[in-house]
C-alpha positions as a printed NumPy array, in Angstrom:
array([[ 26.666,  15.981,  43.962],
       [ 24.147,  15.579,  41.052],
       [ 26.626,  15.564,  37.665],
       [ 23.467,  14.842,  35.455],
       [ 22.171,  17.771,  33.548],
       [ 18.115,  18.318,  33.148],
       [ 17.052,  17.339,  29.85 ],
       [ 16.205,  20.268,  27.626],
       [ 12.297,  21.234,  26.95 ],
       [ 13.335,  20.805,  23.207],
       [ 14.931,  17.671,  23.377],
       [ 12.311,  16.18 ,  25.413],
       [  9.51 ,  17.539,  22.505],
       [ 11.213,  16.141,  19.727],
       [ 11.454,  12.816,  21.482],
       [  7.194,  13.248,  22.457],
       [  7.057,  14.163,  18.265],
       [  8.804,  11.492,  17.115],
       [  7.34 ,   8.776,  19.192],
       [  3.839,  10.338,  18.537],
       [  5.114,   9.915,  14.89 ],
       [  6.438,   6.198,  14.737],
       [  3.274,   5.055,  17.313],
       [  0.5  ,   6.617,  14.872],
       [  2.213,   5.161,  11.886],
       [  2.776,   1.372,  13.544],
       [ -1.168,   2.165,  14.58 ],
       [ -2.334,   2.913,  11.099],
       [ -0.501,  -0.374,   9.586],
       [ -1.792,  -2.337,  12.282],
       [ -5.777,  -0.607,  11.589],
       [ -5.011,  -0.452,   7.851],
       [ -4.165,  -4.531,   8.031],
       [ -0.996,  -3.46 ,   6.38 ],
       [  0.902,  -6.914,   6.645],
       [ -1.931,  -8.749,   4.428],
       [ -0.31 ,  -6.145,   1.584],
       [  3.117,  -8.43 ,   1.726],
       [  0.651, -11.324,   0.375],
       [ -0.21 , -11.724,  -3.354],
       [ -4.109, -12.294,  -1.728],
       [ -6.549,  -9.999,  -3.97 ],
       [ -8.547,  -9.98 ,  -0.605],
       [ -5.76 ,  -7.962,   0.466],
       [ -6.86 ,  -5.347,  -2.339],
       [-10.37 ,  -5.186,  -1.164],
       [ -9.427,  -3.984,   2.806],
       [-10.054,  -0.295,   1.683],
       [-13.627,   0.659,   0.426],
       [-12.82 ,   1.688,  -2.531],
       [-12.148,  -1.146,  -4.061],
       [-15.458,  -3.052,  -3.621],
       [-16.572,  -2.682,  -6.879],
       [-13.687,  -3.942,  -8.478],
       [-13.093,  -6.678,  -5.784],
       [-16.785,  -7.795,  -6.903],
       [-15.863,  -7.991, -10.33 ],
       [-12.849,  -9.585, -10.428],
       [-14.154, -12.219,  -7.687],
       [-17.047, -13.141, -10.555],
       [-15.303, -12.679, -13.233],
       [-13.299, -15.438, -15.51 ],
       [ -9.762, -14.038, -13.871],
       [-10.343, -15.275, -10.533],
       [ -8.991, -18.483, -10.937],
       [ -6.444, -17.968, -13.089],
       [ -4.7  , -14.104, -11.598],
       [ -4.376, -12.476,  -8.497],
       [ -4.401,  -8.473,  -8.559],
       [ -0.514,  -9.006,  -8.286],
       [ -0.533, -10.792, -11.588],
       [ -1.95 ,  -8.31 , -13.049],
       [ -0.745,  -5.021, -10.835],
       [  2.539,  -5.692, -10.315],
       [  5.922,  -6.442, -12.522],
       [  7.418,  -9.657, -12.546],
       [ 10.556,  -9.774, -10.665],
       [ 11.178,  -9.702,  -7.113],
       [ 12.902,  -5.859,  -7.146],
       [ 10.133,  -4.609,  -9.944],
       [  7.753,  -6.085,  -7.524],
       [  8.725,  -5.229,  -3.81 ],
       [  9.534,  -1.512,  -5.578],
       [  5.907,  -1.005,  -6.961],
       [  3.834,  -2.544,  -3.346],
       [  6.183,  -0.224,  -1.893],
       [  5.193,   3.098,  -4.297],
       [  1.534,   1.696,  -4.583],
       [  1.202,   1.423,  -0.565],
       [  2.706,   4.831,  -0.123],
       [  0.512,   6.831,  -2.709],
       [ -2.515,   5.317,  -1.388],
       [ -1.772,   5.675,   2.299],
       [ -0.708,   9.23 ,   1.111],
       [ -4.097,   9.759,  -0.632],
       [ -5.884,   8.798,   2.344],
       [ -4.003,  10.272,   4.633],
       [ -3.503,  13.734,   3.611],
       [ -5.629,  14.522,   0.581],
       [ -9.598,  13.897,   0.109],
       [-10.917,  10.539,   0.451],
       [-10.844,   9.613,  -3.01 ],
       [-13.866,   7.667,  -4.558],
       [-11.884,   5.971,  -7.017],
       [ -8.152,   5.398,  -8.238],
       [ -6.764,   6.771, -11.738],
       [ -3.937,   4.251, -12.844],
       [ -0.916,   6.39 , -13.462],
       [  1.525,   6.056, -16.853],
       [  3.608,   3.451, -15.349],
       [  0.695,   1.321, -13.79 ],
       [ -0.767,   1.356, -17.335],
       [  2.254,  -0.185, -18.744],
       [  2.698,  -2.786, -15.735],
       [ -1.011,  -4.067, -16.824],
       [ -0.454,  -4.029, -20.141],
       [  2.934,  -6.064, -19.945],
       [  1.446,  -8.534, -17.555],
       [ -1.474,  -8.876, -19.982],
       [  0.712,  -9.208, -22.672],
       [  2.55 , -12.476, -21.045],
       [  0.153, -14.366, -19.595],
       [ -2.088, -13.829, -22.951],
       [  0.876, -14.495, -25.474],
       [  0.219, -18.036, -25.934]])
């Protein structure tokens, strides 16, 4: 006698859903380069297009060998820090994942104040 029961249609979809799920996602951080984003490396900034232009301009300008894009970007402190790659990452996979593909990013409230804090310490002497 068989004592296993079938698997259920529904069970056996949510298990196709969420594999689909977790194998596009570990595809798109594989595509998207998405371990280079654990590095401070500003190259790491310029894999998506839309950075070019600032990529350019920081790479000639008089910060490039003094300040990464983290020095600048992102808080001091190792929770501050691992928090914000980990907001910054999302809202810009989000943004070009599910909304337009924007041209351009608009620094929010709280990126403004990173910057200008960062500024603010490395420029205080």
């Amino acid at each position: 006698m068989n004592d296993k029961k079938p698997v259920p249609f529904l069970t056996l979809a949510v298990i196709i859903a969420i594999g689909f799920v977790f194998g596009a996602g570990a595809f798109t951080f594989w595509y998207a380069n998405g371990f280079s984003y654990f590095s401070d490396d500003s190259s790491a900034c310029n894999n998506c297009h839309v950075m070019n232009e600032v990529y350019k301009d920081w790479s000639v300008g008089s910060h490039k060998n003094r300040a990464s894009c983290s020095d600048c970007h992102i808080p001091e402190g190792f929770v501050a820090k691992w928090s914000m790659k980990a907001q910054s990452g999302f809202n810009h996979a989000y943004a070009f994942t599910l909304k337009d593909l924007p041209t351009h990013f608009t620094p929010t409230k709280k990126t403004k104040v990173v910057v200008q804090d960062n500024c603010i310490r490395c420029h205080a002497s």
